[in-house]
N, C-alpha and C positions, 0 to 999 in steps of 0.2 A: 565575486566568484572568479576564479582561477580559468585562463585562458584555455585548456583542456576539457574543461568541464562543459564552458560553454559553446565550445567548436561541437562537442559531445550531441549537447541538447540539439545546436540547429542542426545536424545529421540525422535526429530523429526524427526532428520536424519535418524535415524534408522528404524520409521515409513514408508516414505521415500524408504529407500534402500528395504525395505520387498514390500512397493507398486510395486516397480521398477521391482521386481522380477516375483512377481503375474502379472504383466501384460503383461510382457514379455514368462514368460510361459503358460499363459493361449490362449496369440494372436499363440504361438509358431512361434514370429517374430518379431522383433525389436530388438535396438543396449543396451543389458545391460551393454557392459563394459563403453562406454560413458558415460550412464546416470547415473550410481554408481560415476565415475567420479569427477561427478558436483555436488555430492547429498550437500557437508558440503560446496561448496559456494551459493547454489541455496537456501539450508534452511537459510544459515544467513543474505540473503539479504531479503529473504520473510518473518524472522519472527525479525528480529534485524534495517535493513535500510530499507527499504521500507516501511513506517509507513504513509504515505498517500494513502492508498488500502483501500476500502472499498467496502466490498462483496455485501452489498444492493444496492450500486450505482455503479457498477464496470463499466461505460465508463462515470464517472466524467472528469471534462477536467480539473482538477485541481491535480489528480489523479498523485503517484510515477508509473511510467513504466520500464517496463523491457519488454527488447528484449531477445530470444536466438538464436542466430546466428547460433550453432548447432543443428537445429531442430530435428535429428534425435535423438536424446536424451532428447526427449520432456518426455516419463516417470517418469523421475524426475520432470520437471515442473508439468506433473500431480499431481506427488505426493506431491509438494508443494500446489497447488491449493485446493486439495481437503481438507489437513490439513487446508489449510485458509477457508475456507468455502466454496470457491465459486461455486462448486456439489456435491453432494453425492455420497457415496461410490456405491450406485447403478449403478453409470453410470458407472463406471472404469470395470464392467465385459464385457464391450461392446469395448475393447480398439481395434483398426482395424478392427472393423465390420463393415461394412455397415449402418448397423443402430444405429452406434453410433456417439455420438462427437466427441470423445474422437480417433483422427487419427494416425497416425505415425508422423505427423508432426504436429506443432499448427496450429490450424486455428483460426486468429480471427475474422472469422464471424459466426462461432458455438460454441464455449470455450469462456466461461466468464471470465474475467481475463488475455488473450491473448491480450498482444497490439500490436502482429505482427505476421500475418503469413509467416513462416520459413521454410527454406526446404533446398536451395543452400547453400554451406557452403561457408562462406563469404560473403553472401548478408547483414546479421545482420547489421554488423557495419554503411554500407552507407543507409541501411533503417533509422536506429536511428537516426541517425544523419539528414539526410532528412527529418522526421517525427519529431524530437525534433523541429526543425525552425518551421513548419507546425502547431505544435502545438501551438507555441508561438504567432503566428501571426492571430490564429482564433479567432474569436470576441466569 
């Protein structure tokens, strides 16, 4: 990978790891050390392999998905999602409110960009894999 590219990626990690933070001390609750984590394989797959996401159309069926199987370290995926476009910074002050999207765990049927909601650890894998056939198989 080309020295550009990857100064690139740890800028967004880093965006990222400060999301992670802000959101977890402003909810005063959620798992930071998880979601630091996962921060440099979540941004290289969101902004390097996953290259069939697109923000206007995010429940294309043709669409790259990604599961996290550790939901509880969903502020990292927030903080990738929001770098990809798919809400605004607006919403992220809302993170475990009530009245926000933005949960302790993904939900995808409020988060744009969510192809699974997550919560049990260890349910990921047999979701994906269940839902990869499912997907395959819809007209």
């Amino acid at each position: 990978m080309e020295e550009a590219k990857k100064e690139d990626l740890e800028k967004k990690a880093n965006k990222v790891r400060q999301d992670i933070i802000k959101l977890v001390y402003s909810a005063n609750s959620g798992h930071p050390g998880g979601s630091l984590s996962i921060t440099d394989i979540i941004t290289y797959l969101y902004f390097e392999e996953l290259r069939k996401i697109d923000t206007n159309n995010p429940q294309n069926p043709d669409r790259d998905r990604f599961v996290l199987s550790k939901g509880h370290c969903a502020p990292a995926l927030y903080g990738c999602l929001k770098e990809k476009g798919f809400f605004d910074e607006s919403q992220m002050k809302d993170f475990r409110q009530v009245s926000g999207i933005l949960q302790g765990h993904p939900d995808m049927k409020h988060i744009p960009g969510v192809d699974m909601t997550t919560g049990s650890l260890g349910q990921g894998l047999s979701a994906a894999v269940r839902n990869e056939y499912c997907w395959k198989i819809r007209p």
